[in-house]
N, C-alpha and C positions, 0 to 999 in steps of 0.2 A: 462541636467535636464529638466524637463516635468514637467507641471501643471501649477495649478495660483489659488491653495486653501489649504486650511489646510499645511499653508507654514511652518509652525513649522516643520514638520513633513521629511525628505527626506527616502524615501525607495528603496532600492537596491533589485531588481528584478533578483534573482539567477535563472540562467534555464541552458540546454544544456547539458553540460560537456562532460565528456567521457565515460560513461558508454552504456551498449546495448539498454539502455534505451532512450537513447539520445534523438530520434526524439520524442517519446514521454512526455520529457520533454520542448521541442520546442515549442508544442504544447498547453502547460500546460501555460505555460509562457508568450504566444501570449493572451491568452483567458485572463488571470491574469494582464496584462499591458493596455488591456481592459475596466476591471472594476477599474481597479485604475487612469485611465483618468476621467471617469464617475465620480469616487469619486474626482476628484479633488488633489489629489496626487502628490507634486513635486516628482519624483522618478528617478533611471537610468535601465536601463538594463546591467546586467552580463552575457555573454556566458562563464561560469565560465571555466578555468584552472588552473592547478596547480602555477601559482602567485595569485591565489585571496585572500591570505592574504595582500599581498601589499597594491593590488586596494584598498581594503575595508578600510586598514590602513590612506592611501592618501587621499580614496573617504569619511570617517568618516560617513555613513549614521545614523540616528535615530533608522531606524528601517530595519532588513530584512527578505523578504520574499522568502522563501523557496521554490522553483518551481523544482527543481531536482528531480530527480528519481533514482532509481538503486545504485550501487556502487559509496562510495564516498559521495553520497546527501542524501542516505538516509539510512546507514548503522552506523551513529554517529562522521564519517571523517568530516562533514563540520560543523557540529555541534561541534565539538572539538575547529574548527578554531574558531569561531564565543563565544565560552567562553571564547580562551587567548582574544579575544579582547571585550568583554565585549558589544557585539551589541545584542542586544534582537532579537528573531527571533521566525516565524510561526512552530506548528509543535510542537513534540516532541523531548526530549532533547538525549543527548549522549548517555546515558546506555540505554535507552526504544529503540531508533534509534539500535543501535546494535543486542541488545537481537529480536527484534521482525525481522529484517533483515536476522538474523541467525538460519533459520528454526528449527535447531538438538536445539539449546538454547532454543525458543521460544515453541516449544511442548515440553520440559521438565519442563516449566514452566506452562504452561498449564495443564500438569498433575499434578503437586503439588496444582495448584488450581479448581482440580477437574472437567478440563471444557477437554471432550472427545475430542480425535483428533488420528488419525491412528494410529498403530504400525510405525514404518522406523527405516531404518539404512543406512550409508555411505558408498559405494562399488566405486570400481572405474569402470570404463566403461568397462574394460578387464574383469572384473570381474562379473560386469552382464551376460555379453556374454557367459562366459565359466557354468556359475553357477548361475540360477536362484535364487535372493535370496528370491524370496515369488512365491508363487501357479498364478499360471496365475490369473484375470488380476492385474496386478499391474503398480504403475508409474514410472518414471523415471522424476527426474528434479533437478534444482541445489540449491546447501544449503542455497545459499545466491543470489539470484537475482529476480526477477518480471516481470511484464505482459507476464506473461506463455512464456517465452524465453525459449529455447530448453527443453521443458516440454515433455514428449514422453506414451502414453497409449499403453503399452505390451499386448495386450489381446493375444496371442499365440506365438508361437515361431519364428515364421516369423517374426513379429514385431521388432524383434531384430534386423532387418536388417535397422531399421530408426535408429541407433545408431550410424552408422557407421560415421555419421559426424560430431561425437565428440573424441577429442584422447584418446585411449586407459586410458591414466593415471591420464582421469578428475574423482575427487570424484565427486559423485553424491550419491544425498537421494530417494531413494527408499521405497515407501511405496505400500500398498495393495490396491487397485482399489478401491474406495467405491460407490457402486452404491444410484443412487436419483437423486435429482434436486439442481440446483446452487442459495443459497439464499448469500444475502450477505446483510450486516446493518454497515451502518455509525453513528459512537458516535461522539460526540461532546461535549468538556469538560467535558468525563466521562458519559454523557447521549445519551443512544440511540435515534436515529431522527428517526429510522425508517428501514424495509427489504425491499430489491427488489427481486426476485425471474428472472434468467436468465434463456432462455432458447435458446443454442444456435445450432442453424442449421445444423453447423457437429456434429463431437463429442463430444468436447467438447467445453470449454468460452479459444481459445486461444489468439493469438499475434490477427490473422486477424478480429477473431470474435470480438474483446476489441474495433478496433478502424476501422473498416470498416463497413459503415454503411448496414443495414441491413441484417448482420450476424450472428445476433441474438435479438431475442425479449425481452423485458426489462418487466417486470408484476408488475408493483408498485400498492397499496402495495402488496407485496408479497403473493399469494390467498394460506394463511396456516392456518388451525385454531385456533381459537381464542387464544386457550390456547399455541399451539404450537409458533404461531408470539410473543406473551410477553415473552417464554420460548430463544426464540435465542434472541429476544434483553438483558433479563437478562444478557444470556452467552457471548452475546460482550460489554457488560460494563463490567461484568468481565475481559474479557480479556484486554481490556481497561486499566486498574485498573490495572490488575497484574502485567504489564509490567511497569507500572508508566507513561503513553501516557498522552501528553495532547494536547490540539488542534484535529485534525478531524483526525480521523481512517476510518476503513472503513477492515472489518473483513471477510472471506469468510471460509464459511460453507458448507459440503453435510447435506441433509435431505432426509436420509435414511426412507421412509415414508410405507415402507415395517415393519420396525421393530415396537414393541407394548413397549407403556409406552415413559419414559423419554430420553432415550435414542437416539433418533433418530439423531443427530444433531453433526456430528463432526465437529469442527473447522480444517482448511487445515493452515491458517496463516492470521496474521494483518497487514493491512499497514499504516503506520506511515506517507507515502509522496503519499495519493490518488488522483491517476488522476485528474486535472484539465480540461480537453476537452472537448468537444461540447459530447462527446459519456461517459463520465463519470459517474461512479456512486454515489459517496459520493452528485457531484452537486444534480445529478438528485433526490438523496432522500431527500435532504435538500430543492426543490425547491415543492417538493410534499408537504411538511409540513410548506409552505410561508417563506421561507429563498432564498430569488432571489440570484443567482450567485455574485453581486456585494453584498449583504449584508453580505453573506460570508466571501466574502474577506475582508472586512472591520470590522468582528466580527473576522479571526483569527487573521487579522495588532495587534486589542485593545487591545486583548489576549498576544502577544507576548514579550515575557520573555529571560528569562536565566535560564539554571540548577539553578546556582547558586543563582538566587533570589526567586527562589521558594523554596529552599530547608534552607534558610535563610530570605527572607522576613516576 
């Protein structure tokens, strides 16, 4: 245990695990144990595994803070644990954590609340290959995981051949290529803070562009006009909202700036557990709007709840 203020307080610092996401939660976690020295924070650190019910059992923290990524941390698994035992935590809860994790769920939610996002459907890899399921270009990537991990842009036929190092019999969501520019807006407590507009170097905002630095240009705020930047923050507190999220999101969008009217703007998916790193962007649009990295951390700790005492307090 760490610190020598706010001793009421003990906070268990979840990061690691096992998911693809790993290092990038390493990374999340290093930055986050950071601002919780700053803050003055007795805390510990978790490289979470499958006994982390025990530890947390044994270790009884106050409060914890959710640093995980990908499968397991941020799909409603760890958040399940953390209701039987009744420790409040950063982030959003079980069902929001699922639903929004689970691409095919979270765009059929999205369309019931009216907020645009592709066409897709679920093929398995064999089944790409053999049979184009949409017109050239389209994408290929998986139903349930994050920072553009085996994400693949088909623009012809050839392309099919970067498939090859996934097995035949992984489902994968496939949707229709949407041409524009990469905006993306972080909510907080249901209010938009604000868009950054990416604009990344190869093709697109993938694994390398997300966390290797200068792989892509970050344009805070996001140069859209007037009417357009209030038009996607509306649509990411909705989306926000639909899914039941609370604590920081962090939403991504195309902005098809080609098309006329309201339309421009499809949502791709929300993330419930947003990068925390030096190259992140929920911080970076929180610190545009005077919300410093540790005030952050220290506005979602106050913030942190249970399903259940929201849904009942």
């Amino acid at each position: 245990m760490k610190g020598n203020k706010n001793m009421s307080e003990h906070i268990a610092l979840l990061k690691g695990g096992w998911s693809s996401e790993r290092e990038v939660s390493l990374a999340s976690g290093l930055a986050v144990e950071q601002a919780l020295i700053q803050l003055g924070y007795p805390y510990s650190v978790i490289d979470v595994q499958p006994d982390i019910g025990k530890i947390l059992t044994e270790m009884k923290p106050t409060k914890v803070f959710n640093a995980l990524h990908g499968k397991y941390g941020e799909d409603g698994s760890i958040q399940g644990v953390l209701e039987l035992l009744s420790i409040p935590y950063t982030h959003s809860g079980v069902l929001a954590s699922a639903m929004a994790m689970d691409k095919v769920c979270s765009k059929a939610m999205f369309r019931h609340y009216g907020i645009r996002t592709p066409d897709g459907g679920v093929f398995t890899i064999e089944e790409i290959k053999n049979k184009s399921p949409f017109p050239y270009p389209f994408v290929v990537k998986p139903p349930a995981d994050g920072s553009s991990v085996n994400v693949f842009l088909i623009f012809e036929e050839y392309d099919l051949r970067s498939l090859a190092c996934v097995p035949d019999d992984t489902l994968m969501l496939v949707e229709p290529y949407i041409p524009g520019r990469e905006i993306q807006v972080a909510v907080l407590n249901g209010k938009a803070l604000g868009a950054i507009e990416i604009r990344p170097k190869n093709k697109f905002y993938d694994y390398e562009a997300k966390y290797t630095a200068g792989k892509a240009d970050h344009m805070m705020p996001a140069p859209l006009p007037a009417e357009d930047y209030l038009e996607v923050l509306r649509l990411a507190e909705r989306a926000h909202n639909a899914l039941g999220c609370r604590g920081l999101t962090r939403s991504d969008f195309r902005y098809d700036d080609q098309t006329i009217g309201r339309d421009m703007f499809y949502i791709l998916e929300i993330n419930t557990q947003p990068g925390m790193t030096q190259f992140s962007l929920a911080p970076e649009i929180a610190a545009h709007h005077g919300i410093s990295f540790t005030d952050l951390v220290k506005h979602l700790l106050d913030h942190a709840t249970t399903d259940e005492a929201v849904r009942y307090g």
